[in-house]
C-alpha positions as CSV (number, residue, x, y, z in Angstrom):
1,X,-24.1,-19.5,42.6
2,X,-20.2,-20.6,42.2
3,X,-21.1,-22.8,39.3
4,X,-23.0,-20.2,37.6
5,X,-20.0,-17.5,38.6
6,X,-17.5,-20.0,36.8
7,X,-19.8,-20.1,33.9
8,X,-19.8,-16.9,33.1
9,X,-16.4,-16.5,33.9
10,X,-14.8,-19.1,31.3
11,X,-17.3,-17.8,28.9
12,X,-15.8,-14.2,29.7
13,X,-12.3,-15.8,28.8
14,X,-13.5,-17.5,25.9
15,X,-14.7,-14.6,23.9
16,X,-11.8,-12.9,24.7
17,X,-9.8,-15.6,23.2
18,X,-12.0,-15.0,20.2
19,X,-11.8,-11.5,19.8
20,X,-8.3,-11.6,19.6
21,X,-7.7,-14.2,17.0
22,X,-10.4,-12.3,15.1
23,X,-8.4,-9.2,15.8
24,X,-5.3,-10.9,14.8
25,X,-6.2,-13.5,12.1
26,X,-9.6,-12.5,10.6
27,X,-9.9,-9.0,9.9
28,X,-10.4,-9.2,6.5
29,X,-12.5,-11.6,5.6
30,X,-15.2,-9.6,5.8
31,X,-15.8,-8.8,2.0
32,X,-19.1,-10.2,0.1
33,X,-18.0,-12.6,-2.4
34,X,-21.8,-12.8,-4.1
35,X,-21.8,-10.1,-6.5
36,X,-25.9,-10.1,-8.0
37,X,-26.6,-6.5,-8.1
38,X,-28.9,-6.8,-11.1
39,X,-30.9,-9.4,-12.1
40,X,-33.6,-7.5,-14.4
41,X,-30.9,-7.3,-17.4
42,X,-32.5,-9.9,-19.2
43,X,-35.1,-7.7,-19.6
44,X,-32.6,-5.2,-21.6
45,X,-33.2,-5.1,-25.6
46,X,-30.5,-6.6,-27.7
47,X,-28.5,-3.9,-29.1
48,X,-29.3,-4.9,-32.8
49,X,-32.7,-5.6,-31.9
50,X,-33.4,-2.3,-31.1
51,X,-32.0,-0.6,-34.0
52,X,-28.1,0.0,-33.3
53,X,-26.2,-0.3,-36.5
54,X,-22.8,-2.5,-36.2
55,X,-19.4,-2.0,-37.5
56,X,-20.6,1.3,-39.2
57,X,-18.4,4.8,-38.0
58,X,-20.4,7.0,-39.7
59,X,-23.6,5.7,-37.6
60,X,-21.8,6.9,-33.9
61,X,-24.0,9.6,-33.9
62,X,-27.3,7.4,-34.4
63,X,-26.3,4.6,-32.1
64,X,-25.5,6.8,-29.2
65,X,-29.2,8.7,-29.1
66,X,-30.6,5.2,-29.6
67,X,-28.3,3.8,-26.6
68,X,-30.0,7.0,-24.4
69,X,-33.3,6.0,-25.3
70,X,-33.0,2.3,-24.8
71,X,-30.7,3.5,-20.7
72,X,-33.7,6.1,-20.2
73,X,-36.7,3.1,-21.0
74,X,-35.1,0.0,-20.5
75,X,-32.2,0.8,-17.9
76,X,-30.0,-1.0,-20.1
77,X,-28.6,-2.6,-23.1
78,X,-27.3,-6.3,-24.4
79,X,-24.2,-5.5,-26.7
80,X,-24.2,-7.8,-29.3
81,X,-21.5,-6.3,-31.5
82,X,-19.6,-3.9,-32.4
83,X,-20.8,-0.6,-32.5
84,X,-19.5,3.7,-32.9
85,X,-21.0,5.3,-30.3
86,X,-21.1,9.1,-30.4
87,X,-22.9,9.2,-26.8
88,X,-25.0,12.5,-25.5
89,X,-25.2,13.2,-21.9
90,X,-28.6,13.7,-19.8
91,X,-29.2,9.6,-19.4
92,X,-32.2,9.2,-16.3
93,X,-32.2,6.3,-14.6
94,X,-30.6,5.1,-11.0
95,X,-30.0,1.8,-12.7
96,X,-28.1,1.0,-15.6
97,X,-26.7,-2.0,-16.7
98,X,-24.3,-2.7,-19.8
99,X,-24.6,-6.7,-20.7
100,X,-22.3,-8.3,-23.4
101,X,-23.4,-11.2,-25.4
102,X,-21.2,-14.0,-25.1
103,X,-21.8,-15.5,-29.2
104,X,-20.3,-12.1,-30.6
105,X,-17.8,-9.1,-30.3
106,X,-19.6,-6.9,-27.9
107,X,-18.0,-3.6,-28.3
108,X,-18.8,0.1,-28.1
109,X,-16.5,2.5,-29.8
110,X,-16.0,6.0,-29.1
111,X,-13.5,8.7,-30.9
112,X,-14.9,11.3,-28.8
113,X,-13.4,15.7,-29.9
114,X,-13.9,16.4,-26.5
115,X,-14.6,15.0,-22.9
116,X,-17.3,12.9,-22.8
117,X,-19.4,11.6,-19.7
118,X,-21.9,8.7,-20.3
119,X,-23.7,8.7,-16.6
120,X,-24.0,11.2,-14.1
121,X,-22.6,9.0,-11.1
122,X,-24.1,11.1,-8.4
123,X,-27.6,9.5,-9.9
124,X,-26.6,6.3,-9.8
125,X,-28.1,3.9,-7.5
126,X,-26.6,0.6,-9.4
127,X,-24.5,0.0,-12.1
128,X,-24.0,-2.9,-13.3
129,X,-21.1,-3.5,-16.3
130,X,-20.0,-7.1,-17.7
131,X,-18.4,-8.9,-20.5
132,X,-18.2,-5.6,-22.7
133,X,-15.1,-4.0,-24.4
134,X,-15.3,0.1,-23.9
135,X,-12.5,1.4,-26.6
136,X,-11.6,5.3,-27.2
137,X,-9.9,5.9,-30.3
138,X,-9.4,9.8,-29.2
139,X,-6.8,11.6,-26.4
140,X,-9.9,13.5,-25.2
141,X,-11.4,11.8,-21.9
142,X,-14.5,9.1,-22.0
143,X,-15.5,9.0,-19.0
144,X,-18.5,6.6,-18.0
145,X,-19.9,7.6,-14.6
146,X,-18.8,11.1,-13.5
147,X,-20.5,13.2,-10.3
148,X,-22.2,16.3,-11.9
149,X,-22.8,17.3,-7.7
150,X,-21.6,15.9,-4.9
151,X,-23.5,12.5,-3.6
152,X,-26.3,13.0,-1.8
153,X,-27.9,9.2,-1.8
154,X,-26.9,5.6,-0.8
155,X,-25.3,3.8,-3.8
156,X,-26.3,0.3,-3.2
157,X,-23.9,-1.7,-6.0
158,X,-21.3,-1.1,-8.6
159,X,-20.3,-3.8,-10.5
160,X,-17.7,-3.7,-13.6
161,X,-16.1,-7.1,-14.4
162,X,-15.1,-9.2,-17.2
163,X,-14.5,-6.2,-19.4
164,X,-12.2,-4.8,-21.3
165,X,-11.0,-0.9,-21.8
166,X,-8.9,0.7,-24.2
167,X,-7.7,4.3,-24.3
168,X,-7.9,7.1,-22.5
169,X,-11.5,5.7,-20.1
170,X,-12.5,6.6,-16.3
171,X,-14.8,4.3,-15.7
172,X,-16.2,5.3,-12.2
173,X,-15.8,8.4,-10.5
174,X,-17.8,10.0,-6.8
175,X,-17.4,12.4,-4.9
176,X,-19.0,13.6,-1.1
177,X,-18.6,16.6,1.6
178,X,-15.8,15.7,3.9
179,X,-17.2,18.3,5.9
180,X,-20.7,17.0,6.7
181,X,-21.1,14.9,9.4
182,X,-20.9,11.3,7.8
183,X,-22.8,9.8,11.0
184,X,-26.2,12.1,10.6
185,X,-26.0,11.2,6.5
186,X,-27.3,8.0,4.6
187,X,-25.0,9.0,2.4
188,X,-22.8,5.5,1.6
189,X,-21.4,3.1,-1.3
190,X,-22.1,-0.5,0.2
191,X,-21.0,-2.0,-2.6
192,X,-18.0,-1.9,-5.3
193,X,-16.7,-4.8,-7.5
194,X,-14.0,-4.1,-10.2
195,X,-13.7,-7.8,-10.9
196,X,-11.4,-9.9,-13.8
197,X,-11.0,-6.8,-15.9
198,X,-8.5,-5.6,-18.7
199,X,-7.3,-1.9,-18.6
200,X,-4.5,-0.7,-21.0
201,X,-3.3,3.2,-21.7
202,X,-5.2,5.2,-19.4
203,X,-4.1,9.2,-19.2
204,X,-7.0,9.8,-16.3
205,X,-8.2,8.2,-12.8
206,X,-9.5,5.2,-13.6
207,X,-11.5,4.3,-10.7
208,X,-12.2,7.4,-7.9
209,X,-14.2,7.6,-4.3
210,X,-13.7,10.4,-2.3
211,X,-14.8,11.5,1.0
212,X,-17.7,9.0,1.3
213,X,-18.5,6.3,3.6
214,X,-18.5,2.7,1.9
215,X,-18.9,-0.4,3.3
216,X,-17.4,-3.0,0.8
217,X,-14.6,-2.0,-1.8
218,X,-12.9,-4.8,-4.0
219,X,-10.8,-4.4,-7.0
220,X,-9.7,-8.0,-7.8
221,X,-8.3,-10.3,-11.0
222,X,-7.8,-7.4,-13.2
223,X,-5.1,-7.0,-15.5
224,X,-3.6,-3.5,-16.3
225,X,-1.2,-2.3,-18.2
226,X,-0.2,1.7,-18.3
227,X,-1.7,4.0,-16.7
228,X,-0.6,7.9,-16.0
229,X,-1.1,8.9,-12.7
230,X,-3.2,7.1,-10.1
231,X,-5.3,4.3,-11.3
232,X,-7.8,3.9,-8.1
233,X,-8.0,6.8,-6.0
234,X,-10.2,5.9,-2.8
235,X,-8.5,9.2,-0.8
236,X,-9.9,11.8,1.6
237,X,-9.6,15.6,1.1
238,X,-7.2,16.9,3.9
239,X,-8.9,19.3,4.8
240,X,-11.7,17.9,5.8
241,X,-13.4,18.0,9.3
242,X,-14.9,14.9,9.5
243,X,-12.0,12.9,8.4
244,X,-11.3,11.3,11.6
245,X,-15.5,9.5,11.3
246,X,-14.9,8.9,7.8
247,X,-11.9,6.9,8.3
248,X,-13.8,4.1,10.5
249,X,-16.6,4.4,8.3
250,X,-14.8,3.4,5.2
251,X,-14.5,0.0,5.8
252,X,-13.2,-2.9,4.4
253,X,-11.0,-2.6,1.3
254,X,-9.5,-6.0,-0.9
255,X,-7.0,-5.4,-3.2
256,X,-6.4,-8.9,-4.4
257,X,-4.6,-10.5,-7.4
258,X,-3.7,-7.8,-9.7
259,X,-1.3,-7.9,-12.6
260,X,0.1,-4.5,-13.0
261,X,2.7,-3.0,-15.2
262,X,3.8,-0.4,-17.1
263,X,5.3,-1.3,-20.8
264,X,9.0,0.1,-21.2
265,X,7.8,3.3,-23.7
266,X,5.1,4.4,-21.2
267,X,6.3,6.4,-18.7
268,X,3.8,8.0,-15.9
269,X,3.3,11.2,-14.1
270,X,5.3,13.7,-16.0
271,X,3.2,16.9,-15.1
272,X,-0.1,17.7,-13.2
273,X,-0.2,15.5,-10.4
274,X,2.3,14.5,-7.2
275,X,1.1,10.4,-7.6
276,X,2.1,7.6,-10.0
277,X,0.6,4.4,-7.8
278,X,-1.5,1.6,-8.4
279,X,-4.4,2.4,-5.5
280,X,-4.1,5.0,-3.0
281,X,-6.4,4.5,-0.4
282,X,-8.1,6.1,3.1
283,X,-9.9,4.3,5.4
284,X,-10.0,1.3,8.0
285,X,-9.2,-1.9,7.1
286,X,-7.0,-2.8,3.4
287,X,-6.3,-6.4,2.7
288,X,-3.7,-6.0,-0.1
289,X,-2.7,-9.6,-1.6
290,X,-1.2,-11.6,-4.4
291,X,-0.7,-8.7,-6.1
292,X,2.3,-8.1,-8.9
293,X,3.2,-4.1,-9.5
294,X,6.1,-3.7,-12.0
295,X,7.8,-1.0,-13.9
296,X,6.0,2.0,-13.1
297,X,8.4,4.5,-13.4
298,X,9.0,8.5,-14.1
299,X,11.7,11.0,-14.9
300,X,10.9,13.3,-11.9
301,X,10.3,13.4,-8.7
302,X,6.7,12.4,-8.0
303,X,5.3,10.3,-5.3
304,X,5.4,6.5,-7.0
305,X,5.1,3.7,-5.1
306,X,3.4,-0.1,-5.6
307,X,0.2,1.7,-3.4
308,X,0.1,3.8,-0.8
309,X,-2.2,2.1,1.9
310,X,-2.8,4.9,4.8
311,X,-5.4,2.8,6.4
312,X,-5.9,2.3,10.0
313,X,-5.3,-1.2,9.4
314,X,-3.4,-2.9,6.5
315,X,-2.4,-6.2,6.0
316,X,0.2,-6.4,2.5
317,X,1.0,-10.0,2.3
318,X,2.5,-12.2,-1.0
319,X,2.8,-9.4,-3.2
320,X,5.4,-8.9,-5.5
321,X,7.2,-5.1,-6.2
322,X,9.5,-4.9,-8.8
323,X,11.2,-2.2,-10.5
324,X,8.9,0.7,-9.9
325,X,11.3,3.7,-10.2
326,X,11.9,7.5,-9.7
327,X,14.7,8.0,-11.8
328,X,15.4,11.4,-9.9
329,X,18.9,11.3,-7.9
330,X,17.4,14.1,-5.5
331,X,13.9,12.2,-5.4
332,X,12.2,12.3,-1.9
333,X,8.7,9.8,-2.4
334,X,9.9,6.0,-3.2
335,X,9.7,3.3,-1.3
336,X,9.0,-0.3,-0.2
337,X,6.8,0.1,2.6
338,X,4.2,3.1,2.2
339,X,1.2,3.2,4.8
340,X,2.4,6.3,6.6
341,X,-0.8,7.8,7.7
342,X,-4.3,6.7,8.9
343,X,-6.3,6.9,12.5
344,X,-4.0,6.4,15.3
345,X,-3.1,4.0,16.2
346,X,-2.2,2.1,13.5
347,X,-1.6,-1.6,12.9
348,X,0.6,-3.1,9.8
349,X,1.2,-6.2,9.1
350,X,3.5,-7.0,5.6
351,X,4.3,-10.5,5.3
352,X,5.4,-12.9,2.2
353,X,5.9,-10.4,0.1
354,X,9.1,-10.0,-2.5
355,X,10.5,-6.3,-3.7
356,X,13.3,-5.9,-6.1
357,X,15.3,-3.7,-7.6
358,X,17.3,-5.1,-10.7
359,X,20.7,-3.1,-11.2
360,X,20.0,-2.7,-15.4
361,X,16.7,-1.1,-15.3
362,X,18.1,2.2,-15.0
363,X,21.2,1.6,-17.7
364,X,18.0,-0.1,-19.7
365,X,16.6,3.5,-20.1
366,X,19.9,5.4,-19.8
367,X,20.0,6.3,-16.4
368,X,22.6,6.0,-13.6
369,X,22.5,3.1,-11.1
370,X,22.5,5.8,-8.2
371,X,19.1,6.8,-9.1
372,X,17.8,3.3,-8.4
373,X,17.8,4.3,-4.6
374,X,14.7,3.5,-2.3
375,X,13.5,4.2,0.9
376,X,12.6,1.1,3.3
377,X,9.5,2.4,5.2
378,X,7.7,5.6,4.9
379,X,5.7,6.1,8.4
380,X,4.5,9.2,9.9
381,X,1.9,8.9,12.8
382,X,2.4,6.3,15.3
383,X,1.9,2.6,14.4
384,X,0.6,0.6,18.1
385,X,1.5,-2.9,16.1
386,X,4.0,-3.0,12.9
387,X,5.0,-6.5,11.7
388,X,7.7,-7.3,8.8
389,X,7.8,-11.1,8.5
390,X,9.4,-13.5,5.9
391,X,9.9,-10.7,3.1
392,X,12.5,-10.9,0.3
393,X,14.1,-7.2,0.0
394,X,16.7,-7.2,-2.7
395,X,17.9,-4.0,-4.1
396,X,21.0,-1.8,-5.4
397,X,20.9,1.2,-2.6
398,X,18.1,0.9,0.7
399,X,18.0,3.6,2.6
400,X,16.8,2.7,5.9
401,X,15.3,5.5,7.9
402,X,17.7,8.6,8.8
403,X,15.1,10.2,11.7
404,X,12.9,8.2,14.7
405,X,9.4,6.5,13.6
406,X,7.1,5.9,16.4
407,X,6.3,2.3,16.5
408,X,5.1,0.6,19.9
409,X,5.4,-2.9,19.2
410,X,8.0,-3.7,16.2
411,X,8.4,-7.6,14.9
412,X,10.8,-7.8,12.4
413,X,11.8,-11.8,11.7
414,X,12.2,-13.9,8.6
415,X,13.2,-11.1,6.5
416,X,16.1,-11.5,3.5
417,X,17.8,-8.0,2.7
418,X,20.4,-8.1,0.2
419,X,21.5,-4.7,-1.4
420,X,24.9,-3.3,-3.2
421,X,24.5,-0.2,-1.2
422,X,22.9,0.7,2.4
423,X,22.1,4.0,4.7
424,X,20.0,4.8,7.7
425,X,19.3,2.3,10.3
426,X,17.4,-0.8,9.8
427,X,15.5,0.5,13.0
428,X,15.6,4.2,14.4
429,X,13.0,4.2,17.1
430,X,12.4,6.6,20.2
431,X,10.1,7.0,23.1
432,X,9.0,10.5,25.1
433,X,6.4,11.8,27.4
434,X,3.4,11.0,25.0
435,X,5.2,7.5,23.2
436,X,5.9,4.7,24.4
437,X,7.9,2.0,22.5
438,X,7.4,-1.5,24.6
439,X,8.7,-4.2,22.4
440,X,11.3,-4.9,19.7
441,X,11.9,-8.2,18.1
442,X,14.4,-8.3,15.1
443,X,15.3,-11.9,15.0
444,X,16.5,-14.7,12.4
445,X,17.3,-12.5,9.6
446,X,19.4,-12.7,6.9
447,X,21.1,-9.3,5.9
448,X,24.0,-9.1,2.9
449,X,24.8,-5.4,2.7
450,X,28.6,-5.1,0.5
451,X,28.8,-1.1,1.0
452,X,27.7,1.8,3.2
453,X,26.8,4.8,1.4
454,X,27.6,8.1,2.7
455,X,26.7,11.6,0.7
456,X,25.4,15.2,2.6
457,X,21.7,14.0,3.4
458,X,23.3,10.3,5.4
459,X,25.5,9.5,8.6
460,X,29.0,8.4,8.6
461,X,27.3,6.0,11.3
462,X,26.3,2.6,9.8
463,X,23.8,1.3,12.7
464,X,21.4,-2.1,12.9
465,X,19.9,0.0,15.7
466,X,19.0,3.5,17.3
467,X,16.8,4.2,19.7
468,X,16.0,7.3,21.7
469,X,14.7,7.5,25.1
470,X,13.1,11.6,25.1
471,X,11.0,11.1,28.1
472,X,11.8,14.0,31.1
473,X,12.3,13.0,34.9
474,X,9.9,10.8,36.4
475,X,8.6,9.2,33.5
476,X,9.8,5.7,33.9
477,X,8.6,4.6,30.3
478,X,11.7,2.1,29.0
479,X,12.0,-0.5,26.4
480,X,10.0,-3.8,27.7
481,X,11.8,-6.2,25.7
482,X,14.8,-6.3,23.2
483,X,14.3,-9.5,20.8
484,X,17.6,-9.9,19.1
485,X,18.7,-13.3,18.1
486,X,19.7,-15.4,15.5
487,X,20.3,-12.8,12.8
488,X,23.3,-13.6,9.9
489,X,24.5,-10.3,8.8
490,X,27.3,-9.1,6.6
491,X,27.5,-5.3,6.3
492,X,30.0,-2.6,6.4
493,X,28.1,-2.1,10.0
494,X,30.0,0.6,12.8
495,X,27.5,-0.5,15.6
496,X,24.9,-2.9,16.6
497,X,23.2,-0.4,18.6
498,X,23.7,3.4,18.6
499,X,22.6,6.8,20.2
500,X,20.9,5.3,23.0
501,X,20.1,8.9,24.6
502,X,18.1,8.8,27.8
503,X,17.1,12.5,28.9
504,X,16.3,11.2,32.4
505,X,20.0,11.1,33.1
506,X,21.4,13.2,30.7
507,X,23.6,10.2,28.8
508,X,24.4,9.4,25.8
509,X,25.5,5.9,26.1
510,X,27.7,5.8,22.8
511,X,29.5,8.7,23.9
512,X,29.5,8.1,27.9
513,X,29.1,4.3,28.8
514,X,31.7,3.0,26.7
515,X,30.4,-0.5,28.3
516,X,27.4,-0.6,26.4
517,X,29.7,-0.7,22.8
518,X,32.8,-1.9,22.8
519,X,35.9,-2.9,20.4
520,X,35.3,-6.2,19.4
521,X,38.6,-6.9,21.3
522,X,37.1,-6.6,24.6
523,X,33.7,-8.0,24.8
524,X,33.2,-11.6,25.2
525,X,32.5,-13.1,21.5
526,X,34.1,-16.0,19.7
527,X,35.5,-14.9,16.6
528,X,34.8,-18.0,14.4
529,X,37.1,-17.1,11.4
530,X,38.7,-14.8,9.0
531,X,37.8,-15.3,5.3
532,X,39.9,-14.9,2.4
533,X,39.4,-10.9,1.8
534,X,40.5,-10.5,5.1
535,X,36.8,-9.8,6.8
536,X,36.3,-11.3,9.8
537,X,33.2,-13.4,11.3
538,X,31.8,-12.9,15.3
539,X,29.2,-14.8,17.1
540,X,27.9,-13.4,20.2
541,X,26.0,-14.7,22.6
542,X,22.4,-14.4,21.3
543,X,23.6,-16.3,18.1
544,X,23.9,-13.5,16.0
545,X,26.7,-13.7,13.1
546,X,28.3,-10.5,11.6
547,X,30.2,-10.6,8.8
548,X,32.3,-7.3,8.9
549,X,35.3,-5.9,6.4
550,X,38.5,-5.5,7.1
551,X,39.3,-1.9,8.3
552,X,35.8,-1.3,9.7
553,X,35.6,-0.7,13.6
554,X,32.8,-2.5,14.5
555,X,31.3,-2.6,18.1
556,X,29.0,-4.7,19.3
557,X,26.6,-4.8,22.6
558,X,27.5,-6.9,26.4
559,X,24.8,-8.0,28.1
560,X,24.8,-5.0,30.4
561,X,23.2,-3.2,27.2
562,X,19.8,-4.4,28.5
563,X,20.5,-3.3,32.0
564,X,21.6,0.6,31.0
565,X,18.3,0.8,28.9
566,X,16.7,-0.4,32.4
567,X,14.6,-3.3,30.5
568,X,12.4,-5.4,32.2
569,X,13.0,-8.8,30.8
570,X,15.2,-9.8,28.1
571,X,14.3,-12.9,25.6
572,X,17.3,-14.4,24.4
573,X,15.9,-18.1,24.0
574,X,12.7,-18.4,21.6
């Protein structure tokens, strides 16, 4: 009977061992990587074959009610040229497939005089796109799968890869009802590939899925340059009631291996919309890798960022953002990090991953170097896990957060900052009744910080740290571990930590407990040497070096820090 106890027992501990590295390690590995949706398109007439005429303008009107016929019969086509489509609407079929022919130009041409919507998308049960170039010669929208209701079926696959798009195209848009209970619905896409695809000079939403269950989204390879507003827009209405069930029942986003950019006469979101972003995305889990997002950049305030991830779960690792501006100086939505929003609790992880800022893109377009500002992190509900590890941040103003974010369990390590200019604090947490931050571990970092800006919306206070303790009397909730070693900084800093403010005592320790910071003169450090402009260098004793100018009063915590924030354990050796 002990035996069989012990058995069960160490396979008890064993899957718990699993579940966290699969927590930890394999959440999103989960995508399908067999993409076969239709196999019947060898069936599908060759264009020529069945009557299309090729590289003939005046024949757009011809070729598209041939197209119809041949989508309505056959359920597809084999392009196999290149050939003016003028296309009517009122296609029926659930399965369509578009196939180019790989021995010649396989094009279909539109110059539509107004909108034009080849597919009604909420009809769709497959679709299936490859090796085909879609070009509009028109400003007017061609739009190829576009909800005439909202969905009301299971989508089984959409596939568009290894094609190319030119002009002003939407290739894919659906919509549901947020407000319908997703769990008493069939209503779901299990499939989406945009795969190894070429996308230049798009005015509309490219790709669009909103408020509906799916099960596997992957937009992978593709190559895109210029686009207006929001290229992928997999969002959920705000409103909705059932938001909460439809975020764990979108499931498993990749965003993988992109090349995106914006050419330097292309500028996006001037009017209509509040977004200029790659993806923008609702749901559970994002995977969003390898990825390159430069240049996107606008003359007003929008909201513009690399993507905007507010998953439940995202892991943003060896991605590079570069130069993607809001040349507004009174602009309010830019910034490195954005995942702000999701199902609490939320877990981040960005790791590997390279932003930059280069000084002459703004004096490239004639703009001021003050408007090349960003804002580190933009975080609203509260993040259980948030990990920033072996990123390079290199820009000409940061601006750290000015007001608390609630984050649990913070790990910041590895990370390079350099920057002309700097405001906010690096980290501005807080706990209360209904938070609790347990862990913060901010170590072996390099930081390289020459000024400290100050205007009406920043503090005169140039902090690494502040933290805020807003829990009332008999809440014991405290900070369960301070991590802070090994970090090289040089900054115009004032403090290392600031504003501790514990409401169970009514102290605030910068103001009260001079103990906790002091002058530089008076807490044991070894000053290791003064440079040639006169700034000087201190070590303490968790190996941290600060590199601090001349003239700047700089204080800098004792070890009874820990104790006054009544912490449980301290790590000092890792």
């Amino acid at each position: 009977m002990r035996k069989k106890i012990l058995i069960i027992s160490i396979i008890f501990i064993v899957a718990i061992v699993i579940v966290n590295a699969l927590f930890h390690n394999v959440l999103y590995t989960t995508f399908k990587n067999t993409v076969v949706p239709l196999d019947s398109f060898t069936g599908y007439p060759l264009a020529s074959d069945y009557g299309l005429r090729s590289d003939d303008e005046g024949s757009a009107r011809f070729n598209g009610d041939l197209l119809k016929a041949a989508f309505t019969k056959f359920g597809g086509i084999i392009v196999d040229g290149s050939y003016h489509v003028k296309m009517p609407s009122g296609t029926v079929n659930d399965s369509i497939g578009i196939i180019g022919d790989a021995d010649f130009e396989s094009e279909l041409i539109f110059n539509p005089s107004y909108s034009t919507v080849m597919f009604d998308s909420a009809k769709l049960k497959e679709l299936y796109i490859s090796d085909v170039s879609f070009i509009n010669n028109s400003e007017d929208d061609l739009v190829i799968a576009y909800p005439k209701s909202e969905l009301d079926i299971k989508i089984d696959s959409i596939v568009i890869k290894n094609s190319n798009f030119e002009g002003n195209i939407s290739a894919y848009r659906i919509a549901g009802n947020g407000n319908v209970d997703p769990n008493t619905s069939d209503v779901v896409v299990d499939q989406f590939v945009f795969d190894n695809n070429t996308v230049r000079n798009t005015y509309t939403t490219f790709l669009l899925i909103k408020d509906i269950p799916y099960n596997n989204i992957e937009i992978t390879n593709n190559n895109i340059t210029n686009f207006k507003y929001i290229f992928a827009s997999l969002f959920l209405t705000n409103e909705n009631e059932y938001n909460p069930e439809l975020f764990s029942l979108r499931k498993n986003l990749l965003i993988q291996n992109n090349y995106v950019t914006s050419e330097d006469d292309w500028w996006g979101a001037d009017s209509g919309s509040l977004y200029h972003t790659f993806v923008l995305a609702e749901g559970d889990k994002v995977e969003y890798s390898g990825n390159t997002v430069e240049n996107l950049k606008s003359k007003i305030d929008v909201a513009l960022y690399d993507t905007y991830l507010s998953c439940n779960e995202v892991l943003y690792e060896n991605n590079i953002w570069k130069n993607n501006i809001v040349f507004d100086a009174d602009k309010q939505h830019n910034a490195f990090l954005k995942s702000k929003n999701g199902s609490e609790p939320l877990i981040r992880y960005y790791r590997n991953n390279t932003f930059i800022v280069e000084k002459d893109f703004a004096t490239k377009f004639g703009y001021d170097e003050d408007t090349l500002f960003v804002y580190f992190i933009s975080l609203e509900n509260r993040a259980e896990y948030y990990e920033i590890t072996n990123n390079s941040f290199e820009g000409y103003h940061i601006k750290f957060p000015a007001s608390t974010r609630f984050i649990e369990n913070l790990v910041f390590e590895n990370n390079t900052i350099t920057a002309d200019k700097m405001s906010g604090s690096v980290v501005h947490l807080q706990t209360n009744d209904e938070f609790e931050t347990g862990t913060i571990e901010f170590s072996h970092n390099t930081i390289d910080v020459k000024e400290h800006w100050v205007d009406d919306n920043s503090s005169s206070e140039l902090p690494l740290f502040k933290f805020y303790n807003h829990t009332t009397e008999g809440n014991d909730s405290r900070l369960s571990l301070i991590d802070f070693t090994d970090n090289k900084i040089s900054a115009p800093l004032n403090y290392v930590f600031v504003n501790a403010y514990d409401e169970n005592f009514g102290i605030d320790y910068t103001l009260v407990n001079e103990n906790m910071l002091l002058n530089p003169d008076e807490v044991p450090i070894t000053e290791i040497f003064e440079i040639e402009n006169s700034d000087k260098v201190y070590q303490d004793s968790f190996q941290n070096i600060f590199v601090i100018p001349s003239g700047v009063r700089f204080r800098i915590p004792t070890l009874n820090i820990f104790d006054d924030l009544n912490l449980r354990r301290i790590r000092i050796d890792r």
